[in-house]
N, C-alpha and C positions, 0 to 999 in steps of 0.2 A: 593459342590453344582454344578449344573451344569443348563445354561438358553441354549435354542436353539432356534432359530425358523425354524418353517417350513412349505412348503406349501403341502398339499396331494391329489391325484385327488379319486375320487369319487371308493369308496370300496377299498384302499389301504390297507394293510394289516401287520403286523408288526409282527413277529415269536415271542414268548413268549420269554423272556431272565431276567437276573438280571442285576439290576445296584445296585452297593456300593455308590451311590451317592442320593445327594436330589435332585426327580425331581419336576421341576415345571412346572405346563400343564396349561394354558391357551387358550380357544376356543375361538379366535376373529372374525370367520367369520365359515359359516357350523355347521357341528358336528362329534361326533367321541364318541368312545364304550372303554374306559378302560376294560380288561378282568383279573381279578384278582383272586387269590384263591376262594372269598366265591361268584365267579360272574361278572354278565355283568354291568358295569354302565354307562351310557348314558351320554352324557354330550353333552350342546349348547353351543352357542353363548355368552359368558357372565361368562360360569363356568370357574373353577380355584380349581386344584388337587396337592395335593404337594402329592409325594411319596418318601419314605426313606426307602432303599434297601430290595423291594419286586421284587417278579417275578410279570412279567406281558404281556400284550401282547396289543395290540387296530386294532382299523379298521377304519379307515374314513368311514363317513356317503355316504348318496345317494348324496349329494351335493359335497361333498370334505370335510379339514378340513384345 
């Protein structure tokens, strides 16, 4: 498992890559874009993403994340 936090400024952008680990996403403030195999998924304020060892990639929102 792996927890992080972190703060992103408005349209940050993150290279696609893999982690062997579980990740867990929590949006506490803004928004931001998981990019996954089958797609783009949006996610606010509030949501919460667990991933275990996909590829992926995201973008902070117009606000930050």
């Amino acid at each position: 498992m792996r927890w992080a936090v972190g703060r992103f400024p408005p349209g940050f952008k993150a290279a696609n890559h893999h982690t062997d680990t579980w990740d867990f996403h929590a949006v506490i403030q803004g928004s931001w874009v998981s990019i996954l195999d089958d797609g783009r998924h949006a996610l606010q304020a509030g949501d919460f993403v667990i991933m275990e060892g996909v590829d992926h990639a995201w973008e902070a929102g117009p606000d930050g994340c």
